[in-house]
PAZAPA-4460 file (N, C-alpha, C; in steps of 0.05 Angstrom, whole numbers, plus 32768, in hexadecimal, padded with zeros to 4 digits):
% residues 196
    n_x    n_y    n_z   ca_x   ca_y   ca_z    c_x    c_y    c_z   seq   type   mol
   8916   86C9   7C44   891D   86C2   7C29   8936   86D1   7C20     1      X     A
   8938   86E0   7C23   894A   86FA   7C20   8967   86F4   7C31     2      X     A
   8963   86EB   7C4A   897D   86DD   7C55   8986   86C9   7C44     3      X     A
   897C   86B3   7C42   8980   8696   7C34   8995   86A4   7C1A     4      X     A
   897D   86B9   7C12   8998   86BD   7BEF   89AB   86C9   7BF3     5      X     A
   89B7   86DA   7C0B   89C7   86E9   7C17   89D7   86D2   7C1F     6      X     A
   89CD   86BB   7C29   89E4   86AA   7C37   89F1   869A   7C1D     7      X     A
   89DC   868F   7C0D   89DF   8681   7BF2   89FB   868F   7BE0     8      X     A
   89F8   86B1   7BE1   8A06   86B1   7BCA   8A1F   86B5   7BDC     9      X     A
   8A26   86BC   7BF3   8A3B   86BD   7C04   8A4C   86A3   7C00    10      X     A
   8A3A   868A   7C03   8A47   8675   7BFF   8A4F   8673   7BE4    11      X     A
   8A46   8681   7BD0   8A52   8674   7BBA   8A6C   8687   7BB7    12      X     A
   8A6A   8699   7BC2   8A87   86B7   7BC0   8A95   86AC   7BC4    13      X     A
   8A96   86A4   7BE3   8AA4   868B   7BF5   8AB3   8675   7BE2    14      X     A
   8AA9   8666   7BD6   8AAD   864B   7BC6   8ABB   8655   7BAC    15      X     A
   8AAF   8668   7B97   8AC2   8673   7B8D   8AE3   8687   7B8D    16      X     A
   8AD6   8693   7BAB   8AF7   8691   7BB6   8B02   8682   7BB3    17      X     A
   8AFE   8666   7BC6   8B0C   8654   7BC7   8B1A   8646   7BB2    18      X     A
   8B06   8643   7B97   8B0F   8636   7B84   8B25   8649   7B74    19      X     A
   8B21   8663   7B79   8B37   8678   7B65   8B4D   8672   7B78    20      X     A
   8B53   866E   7B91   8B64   865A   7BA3   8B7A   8647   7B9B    21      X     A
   8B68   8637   7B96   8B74   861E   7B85   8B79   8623   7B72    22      X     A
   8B6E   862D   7B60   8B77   8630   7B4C   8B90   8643   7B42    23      X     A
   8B97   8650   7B56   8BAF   8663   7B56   8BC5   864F   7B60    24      X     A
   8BBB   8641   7B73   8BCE   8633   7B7A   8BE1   861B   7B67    25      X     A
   8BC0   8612   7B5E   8BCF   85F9   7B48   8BDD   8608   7B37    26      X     A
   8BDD   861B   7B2A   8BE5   8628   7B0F   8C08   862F   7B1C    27      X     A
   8C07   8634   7B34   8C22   8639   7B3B   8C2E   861E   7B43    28      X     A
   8C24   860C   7B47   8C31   85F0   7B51   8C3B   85E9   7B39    29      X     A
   8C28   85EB   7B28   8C26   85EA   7B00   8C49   85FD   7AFC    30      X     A
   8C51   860D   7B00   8C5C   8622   7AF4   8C7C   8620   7B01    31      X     A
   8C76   862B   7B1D   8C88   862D   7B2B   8C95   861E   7B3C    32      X     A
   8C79   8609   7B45   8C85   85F1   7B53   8C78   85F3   7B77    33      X     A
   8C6F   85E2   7B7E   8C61   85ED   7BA3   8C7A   85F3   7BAB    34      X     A
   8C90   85EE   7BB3   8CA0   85F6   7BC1   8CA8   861A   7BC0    35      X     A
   8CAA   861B   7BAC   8CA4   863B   7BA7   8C92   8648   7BA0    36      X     A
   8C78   8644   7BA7   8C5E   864F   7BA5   8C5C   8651   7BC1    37      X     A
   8C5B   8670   7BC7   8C4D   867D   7BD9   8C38   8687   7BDD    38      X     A
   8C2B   8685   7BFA   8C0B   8693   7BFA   8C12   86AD   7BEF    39      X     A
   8C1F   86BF   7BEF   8C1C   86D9   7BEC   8C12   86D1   7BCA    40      X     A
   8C27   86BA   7BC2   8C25   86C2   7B99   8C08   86B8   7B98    41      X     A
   8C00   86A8   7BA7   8BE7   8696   7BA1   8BCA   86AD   7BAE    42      X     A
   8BD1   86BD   7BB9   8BBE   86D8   7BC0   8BBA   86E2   7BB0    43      X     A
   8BD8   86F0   7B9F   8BDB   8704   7B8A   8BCB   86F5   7B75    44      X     A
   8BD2   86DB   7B6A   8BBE   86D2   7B47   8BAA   86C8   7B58    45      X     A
   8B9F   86D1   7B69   8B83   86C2   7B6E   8B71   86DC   7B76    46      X     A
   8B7C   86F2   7B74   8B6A   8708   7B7B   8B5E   8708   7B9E    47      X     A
   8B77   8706   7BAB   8B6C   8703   7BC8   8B80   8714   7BDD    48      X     A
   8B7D   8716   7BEF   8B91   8718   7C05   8B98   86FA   7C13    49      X     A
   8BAE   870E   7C1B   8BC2   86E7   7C29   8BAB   86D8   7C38    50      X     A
   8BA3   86ED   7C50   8B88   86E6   7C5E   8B79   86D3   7C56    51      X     A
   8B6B   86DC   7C4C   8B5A   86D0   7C2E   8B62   86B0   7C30    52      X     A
   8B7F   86AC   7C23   8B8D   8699   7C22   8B83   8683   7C3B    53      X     A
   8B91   8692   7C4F   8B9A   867E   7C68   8B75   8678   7C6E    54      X     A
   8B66   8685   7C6F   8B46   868C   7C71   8B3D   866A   7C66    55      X     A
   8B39   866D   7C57   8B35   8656   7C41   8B47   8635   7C46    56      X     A
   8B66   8645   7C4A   8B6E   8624   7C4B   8B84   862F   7C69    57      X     A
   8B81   8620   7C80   8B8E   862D   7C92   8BB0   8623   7C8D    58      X     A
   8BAA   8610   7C83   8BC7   8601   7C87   8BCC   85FA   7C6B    59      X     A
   8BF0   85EF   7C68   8BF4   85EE   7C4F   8BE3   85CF   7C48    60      X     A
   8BE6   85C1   7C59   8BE0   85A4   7C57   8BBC   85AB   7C46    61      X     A
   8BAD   85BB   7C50   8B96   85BC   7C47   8B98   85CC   7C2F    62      X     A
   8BA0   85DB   7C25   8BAA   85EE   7C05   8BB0   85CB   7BF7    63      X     A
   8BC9   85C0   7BFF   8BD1   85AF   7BF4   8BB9   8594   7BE4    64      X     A
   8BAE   858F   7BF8   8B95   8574   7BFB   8B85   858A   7BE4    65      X     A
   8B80   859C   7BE8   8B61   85AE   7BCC   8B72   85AB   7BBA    66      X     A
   8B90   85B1   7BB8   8B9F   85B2   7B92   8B9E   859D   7B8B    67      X     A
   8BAA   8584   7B9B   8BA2   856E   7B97   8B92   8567   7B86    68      X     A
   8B76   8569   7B98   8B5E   855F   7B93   8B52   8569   7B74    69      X     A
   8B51   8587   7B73   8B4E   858F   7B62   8B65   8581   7B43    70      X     A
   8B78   8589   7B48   8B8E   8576   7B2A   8B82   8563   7B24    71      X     A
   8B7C   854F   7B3F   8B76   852F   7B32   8B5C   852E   7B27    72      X     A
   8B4B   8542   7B32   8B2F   853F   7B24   8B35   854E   7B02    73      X     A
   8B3F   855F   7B01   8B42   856D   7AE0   8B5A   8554   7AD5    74      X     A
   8B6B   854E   7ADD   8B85   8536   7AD5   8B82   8522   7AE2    75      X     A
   8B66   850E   7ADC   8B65   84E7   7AEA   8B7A   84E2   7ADF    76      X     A
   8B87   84CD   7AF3   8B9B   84BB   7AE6   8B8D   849F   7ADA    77      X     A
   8B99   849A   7AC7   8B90   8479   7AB9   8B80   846D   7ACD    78      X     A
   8B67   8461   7AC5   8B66   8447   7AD8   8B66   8428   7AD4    79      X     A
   8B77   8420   7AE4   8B82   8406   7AE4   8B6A   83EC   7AE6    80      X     A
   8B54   83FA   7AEA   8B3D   83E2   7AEC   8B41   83E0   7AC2    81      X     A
   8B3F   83F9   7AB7   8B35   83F7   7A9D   8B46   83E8   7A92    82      X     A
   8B5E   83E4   7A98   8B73   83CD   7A8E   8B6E   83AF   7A89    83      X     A
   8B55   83AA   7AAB   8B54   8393   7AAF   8B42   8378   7A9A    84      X     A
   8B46   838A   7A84   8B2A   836E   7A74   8B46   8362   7A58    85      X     A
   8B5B   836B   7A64   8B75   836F   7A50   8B7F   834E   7A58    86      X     A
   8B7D   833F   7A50   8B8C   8328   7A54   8BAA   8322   7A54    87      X     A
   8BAF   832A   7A3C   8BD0   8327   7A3B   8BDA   8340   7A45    88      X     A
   8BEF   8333   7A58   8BF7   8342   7A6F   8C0F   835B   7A5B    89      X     A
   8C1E   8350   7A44   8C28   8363   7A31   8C1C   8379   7A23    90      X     A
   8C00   8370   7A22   8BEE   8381   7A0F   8BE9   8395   7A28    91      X     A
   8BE1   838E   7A3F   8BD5   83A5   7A62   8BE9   83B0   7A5A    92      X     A
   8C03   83A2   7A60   8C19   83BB   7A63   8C1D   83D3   7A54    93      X     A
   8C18   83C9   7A32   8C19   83DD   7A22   8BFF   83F5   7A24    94      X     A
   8BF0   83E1   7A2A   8BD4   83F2   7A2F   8BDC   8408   7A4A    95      X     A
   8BE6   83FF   7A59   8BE4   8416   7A76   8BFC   8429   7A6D    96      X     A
   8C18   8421   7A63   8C24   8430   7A65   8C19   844E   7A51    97      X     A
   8C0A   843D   7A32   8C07   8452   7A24   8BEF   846A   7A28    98      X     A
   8BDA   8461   7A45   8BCD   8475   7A50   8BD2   8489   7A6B    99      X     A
   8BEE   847E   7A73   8C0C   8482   7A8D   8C17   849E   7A78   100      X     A
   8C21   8496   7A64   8C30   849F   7A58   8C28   84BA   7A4E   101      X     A
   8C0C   84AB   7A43   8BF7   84CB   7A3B   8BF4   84DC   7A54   102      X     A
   8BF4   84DE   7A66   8BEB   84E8   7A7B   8C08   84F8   7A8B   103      X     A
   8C17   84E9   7A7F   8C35   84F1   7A8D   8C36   850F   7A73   104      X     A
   8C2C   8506   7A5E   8C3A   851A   7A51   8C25   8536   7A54   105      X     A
   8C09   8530   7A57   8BFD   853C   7A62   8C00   854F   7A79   106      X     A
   8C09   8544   7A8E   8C0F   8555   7AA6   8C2F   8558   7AB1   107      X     A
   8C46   8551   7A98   8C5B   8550   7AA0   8C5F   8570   7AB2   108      X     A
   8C58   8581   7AAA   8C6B   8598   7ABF   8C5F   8591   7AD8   109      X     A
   8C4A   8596   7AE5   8C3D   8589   7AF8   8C46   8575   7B07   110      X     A
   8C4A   855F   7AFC   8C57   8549   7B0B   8C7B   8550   7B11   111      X     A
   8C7F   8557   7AF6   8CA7   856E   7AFE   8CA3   8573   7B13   112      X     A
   8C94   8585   7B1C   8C98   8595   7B2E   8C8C   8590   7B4A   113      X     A
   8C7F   857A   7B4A   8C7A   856E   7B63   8C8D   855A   7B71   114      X     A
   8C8F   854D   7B59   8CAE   8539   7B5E   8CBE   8545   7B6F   115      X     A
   8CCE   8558   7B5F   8CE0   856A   7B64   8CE2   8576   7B7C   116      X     A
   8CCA   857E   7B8C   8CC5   8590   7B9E   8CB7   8579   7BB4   117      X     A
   8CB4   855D   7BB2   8CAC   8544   7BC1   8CBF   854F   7BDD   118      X     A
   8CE0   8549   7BDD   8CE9   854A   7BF2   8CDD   8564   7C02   119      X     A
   8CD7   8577   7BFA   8CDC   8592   7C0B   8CBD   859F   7C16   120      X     A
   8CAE   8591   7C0F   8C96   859A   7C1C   8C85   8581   7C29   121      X     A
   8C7F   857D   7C42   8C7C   8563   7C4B   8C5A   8563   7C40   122      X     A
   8C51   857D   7C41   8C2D   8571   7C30   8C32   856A   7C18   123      X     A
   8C3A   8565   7C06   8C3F   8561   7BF0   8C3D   8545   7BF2   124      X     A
   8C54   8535   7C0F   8C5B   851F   7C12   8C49   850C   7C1A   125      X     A
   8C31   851F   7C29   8C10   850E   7C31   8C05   8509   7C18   126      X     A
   8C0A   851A   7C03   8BF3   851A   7BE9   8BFE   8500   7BDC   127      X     A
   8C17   8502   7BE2   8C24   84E3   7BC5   8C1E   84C9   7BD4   128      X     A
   8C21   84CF   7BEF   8C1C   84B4   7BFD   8C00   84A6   7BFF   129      X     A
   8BEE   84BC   7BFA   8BCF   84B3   7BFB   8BCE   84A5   7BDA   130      X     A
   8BD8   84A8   7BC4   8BDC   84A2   7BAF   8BE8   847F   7BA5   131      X     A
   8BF7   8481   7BC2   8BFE   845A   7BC2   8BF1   844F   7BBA   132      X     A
   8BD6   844B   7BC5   8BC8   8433   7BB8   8BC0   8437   7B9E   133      X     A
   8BC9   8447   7B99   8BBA   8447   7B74   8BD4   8438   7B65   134      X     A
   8BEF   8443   7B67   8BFA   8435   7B5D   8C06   8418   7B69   135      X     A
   8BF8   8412   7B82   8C03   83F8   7B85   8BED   83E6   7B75   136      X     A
   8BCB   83F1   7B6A   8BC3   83E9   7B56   8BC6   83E8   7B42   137      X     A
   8BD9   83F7   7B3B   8BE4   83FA   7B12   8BF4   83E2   7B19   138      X     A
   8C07   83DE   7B2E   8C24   83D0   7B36   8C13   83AF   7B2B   139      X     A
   8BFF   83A7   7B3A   8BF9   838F   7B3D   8BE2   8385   7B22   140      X     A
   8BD7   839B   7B1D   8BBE   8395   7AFC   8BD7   8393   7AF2   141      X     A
   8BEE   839A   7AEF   8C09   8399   7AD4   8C13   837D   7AD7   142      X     A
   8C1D   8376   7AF0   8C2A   8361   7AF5   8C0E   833C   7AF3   143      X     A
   8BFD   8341   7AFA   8BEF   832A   7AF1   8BEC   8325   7ADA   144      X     A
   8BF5   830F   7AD7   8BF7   82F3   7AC3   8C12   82F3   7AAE   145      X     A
   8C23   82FA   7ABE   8C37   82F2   7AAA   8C44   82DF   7AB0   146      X     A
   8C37   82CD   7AC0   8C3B   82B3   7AC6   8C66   82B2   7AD1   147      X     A
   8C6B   82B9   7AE5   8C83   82BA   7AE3   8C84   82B6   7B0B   148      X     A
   8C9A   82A8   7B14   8CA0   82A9   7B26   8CBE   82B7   7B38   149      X     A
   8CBA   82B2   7B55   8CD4   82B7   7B61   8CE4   82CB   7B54   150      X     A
   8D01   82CB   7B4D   8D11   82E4   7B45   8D03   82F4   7B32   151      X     A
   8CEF   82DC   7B13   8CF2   82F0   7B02   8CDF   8300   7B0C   152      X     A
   8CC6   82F4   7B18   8CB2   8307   7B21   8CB4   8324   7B34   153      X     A
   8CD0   8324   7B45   8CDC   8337   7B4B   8CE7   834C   7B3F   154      X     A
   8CF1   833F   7B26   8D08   834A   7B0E   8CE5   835E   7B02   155      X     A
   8CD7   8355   7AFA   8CBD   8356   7AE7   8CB0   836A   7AF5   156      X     A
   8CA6   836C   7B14   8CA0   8385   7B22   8CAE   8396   7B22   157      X     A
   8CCE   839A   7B20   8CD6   83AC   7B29   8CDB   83B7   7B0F   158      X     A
   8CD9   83AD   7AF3   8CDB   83BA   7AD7   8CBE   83C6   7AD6   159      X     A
   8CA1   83BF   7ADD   8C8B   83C9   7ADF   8C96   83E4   7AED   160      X     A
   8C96   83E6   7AFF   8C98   83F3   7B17   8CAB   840B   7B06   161      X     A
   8CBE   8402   7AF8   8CD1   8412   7AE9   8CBD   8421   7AD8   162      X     A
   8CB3   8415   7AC6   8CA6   841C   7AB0   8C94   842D   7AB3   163      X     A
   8C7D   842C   7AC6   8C71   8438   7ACC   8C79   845C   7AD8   164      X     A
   8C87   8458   7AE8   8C96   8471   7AF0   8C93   8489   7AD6   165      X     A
   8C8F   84A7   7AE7   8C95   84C7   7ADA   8CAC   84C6   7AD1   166      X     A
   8CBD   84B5   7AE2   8CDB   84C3   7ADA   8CE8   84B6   7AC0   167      X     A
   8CE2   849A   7ABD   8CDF   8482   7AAA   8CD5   848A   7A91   168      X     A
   8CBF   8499   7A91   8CB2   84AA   7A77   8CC4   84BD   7A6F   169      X     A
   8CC4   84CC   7A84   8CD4   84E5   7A83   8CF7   84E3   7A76   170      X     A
   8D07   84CA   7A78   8D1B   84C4   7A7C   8D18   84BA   7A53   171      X     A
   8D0A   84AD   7A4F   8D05   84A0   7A3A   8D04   84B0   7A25   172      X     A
   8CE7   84C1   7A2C   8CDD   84DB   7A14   8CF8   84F0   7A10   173      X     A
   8CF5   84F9   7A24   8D08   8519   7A28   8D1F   8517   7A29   174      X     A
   8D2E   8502   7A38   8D48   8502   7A3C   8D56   84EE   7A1F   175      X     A
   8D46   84DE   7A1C   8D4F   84CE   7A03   8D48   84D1   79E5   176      X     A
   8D31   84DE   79E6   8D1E   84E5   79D2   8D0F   84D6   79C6   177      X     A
   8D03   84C2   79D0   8CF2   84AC   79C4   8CCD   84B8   79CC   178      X     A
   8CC8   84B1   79BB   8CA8   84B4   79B9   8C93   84AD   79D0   179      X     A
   8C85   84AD   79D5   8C78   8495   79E4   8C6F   8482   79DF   180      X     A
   8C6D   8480   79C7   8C63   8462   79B7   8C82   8447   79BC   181      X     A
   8C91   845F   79B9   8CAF   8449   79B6   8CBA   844A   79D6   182      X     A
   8CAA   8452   79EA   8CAF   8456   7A05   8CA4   8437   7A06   183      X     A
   8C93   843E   7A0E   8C79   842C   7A09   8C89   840B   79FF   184      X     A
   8C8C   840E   79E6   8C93   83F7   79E4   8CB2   83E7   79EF   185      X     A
   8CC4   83F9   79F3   8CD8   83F7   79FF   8CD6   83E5   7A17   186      X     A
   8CBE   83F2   7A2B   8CBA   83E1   7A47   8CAC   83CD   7A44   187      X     A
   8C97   83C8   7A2D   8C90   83B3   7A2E   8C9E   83A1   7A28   188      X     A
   8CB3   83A5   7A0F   8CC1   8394   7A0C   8CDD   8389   7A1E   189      X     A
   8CE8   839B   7A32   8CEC   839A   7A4D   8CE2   8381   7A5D   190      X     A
   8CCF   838C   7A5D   8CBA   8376   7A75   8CBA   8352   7A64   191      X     A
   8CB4   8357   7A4B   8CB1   833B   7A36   8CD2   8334   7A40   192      X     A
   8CE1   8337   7A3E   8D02   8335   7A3C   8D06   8326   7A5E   193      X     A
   8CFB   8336   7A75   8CFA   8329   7A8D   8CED   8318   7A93   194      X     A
   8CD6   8311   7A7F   8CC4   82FD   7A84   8CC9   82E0   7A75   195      X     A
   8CDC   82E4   7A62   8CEC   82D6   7A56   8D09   82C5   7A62   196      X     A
***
């Protein structure tokens, strides 16, 4: 009996290591950016030795996949099913961008700094790629029923495609100074204008 609770609370020492882990980690992906977050800094705010570190996650690819995992479970992105009872394809749009938008403004340093740091760390480059199919789901719940063919329907994806985009928000709010409400309506009225 006495083993069992000896092994029990080991595992949970274990697991809360791990999670003060991650969580050192995200806070510096958060801050400083992965490309310049080192095990050593991610030892130091996590109360560990490097050891410790490599112990837990041997490789960066596996550190990478737990921050991951961890962000998207505390930061879901929108889901694109909840769009789907939206008939008019103008009204989805406004509807996705303005829960896109919330979420952009929500995790903007986070996403900064992953963007940013995309070329230079190739785990980074497995985490965005496993992420495809989510937005080739936003891509296609946006684009059904706006009844449009051939060029414009090309013209019409690739303003979705626009709209939707970090950098699109980012470019709109910050660099131009428009709200998200008037983001928001800008692309939809965008998209109305191509569909026209």
């Amino acid at each position: 009996m006495a083993r069992k609770y000896e092994l029990r609370q080991r595992a949970e020492a274990q697991a809360e290591t791990r999670q003060r882990i991650v969580d050192a980690a995200v806070a510096l992906h958060g801050s400083v950016g992965p490309a310049a977050t080192t095990i050593s800094a991610i030892a130091e705010r996590a109360g560990v030795q490097r050891l410790t570190v490599y112990r837990h996650f041997p490789d960066e690819r596996a550190l990478f996949r737990a921050c991951s995992g961890h962000w998207a479970a505390m930061h879901p992105l929108p889901e694109p099913s909840s769009w789907a009872a939206v008939d008019d394809p103008a009204a989805r749009l406004e509807l996705a961008l303005a829960e896109l938008y919330a979420y952009y403004r929500e995790t903007e340093q986070m996403n900064a700094n992953v963007r940013r740091d995309l070329p230079l760390v190739p785990a980074i480059q497995e985490v965005a790629a496993s992420r495809a199919p989510y937005w080739e789901s936003v891509h296609a719940a946006l684009l059904r029923g706006w009844n449009v063919r051939g060029r414009r329907r090309r013209r019409l994806g690739a303003v979705i495609g626009h709209a939707v985009d970090f950098e699109t928000w980012r470019s709109l709010t910050r660099r131009q100074g428009v709200g998200d409400e008037e983001a928001v309506a800008l692309m939809v009225a965008l998209a109305g204008a191509v569909r026209s």
